[in-house]
N, C-alpha and C positions, 0 to 999 in steps of 0.2 A: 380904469374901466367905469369908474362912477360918473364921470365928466358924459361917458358914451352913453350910458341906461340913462342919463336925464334927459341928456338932447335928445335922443328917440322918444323917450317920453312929452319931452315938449315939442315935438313935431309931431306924433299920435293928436296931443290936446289942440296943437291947430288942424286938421285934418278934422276933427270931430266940430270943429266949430264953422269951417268952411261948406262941409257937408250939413250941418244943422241950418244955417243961411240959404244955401240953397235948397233947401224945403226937403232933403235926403230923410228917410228913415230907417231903421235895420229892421221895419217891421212894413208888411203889406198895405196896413192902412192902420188910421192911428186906433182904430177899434181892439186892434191887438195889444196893443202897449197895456200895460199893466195899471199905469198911471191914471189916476181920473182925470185930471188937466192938466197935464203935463206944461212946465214952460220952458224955456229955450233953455235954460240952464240944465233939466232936468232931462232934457234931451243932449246935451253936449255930454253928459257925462254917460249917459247908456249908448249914443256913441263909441264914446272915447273904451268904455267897457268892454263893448264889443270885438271894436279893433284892436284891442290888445291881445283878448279871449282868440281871436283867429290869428292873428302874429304867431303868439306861442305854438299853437298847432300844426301853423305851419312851418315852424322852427320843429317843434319833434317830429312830426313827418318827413324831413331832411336830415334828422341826426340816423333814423333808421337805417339799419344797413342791407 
């Protein structure tokens, strides 16, 4: 099972890096981001945060019965 949480994992990290390329953000405009000058790195990883943070949720929102 550990072979399966990595490679989802590292298909999550390319996802957050293809969406940071193409100028994607999890936020409306960059005024929201938290960051003062965020750089590409700094956005791959709140990305990559984010789509995990809703992965999960919508994994326990399907475990509900």
């Amino acid at each position: 099972m550990k072979a399966t949480e990595t490679e989802a994992r590292r298909a999550v990290h390319i996802a957050a890096v293809v969406m940071q390329a193409a100028g994607l953000c999890r936020h409306d405009t960059y005024a929201k981001c938290r960051r003062f000058d965020p750089t590409d790195d700094d956005c791959v990883d709140c990305i990559e945060k984010w789509l995990l943070a809703k992965a999960r949720r919508e994994i326990r929102k399907e475990a509900k019965p």
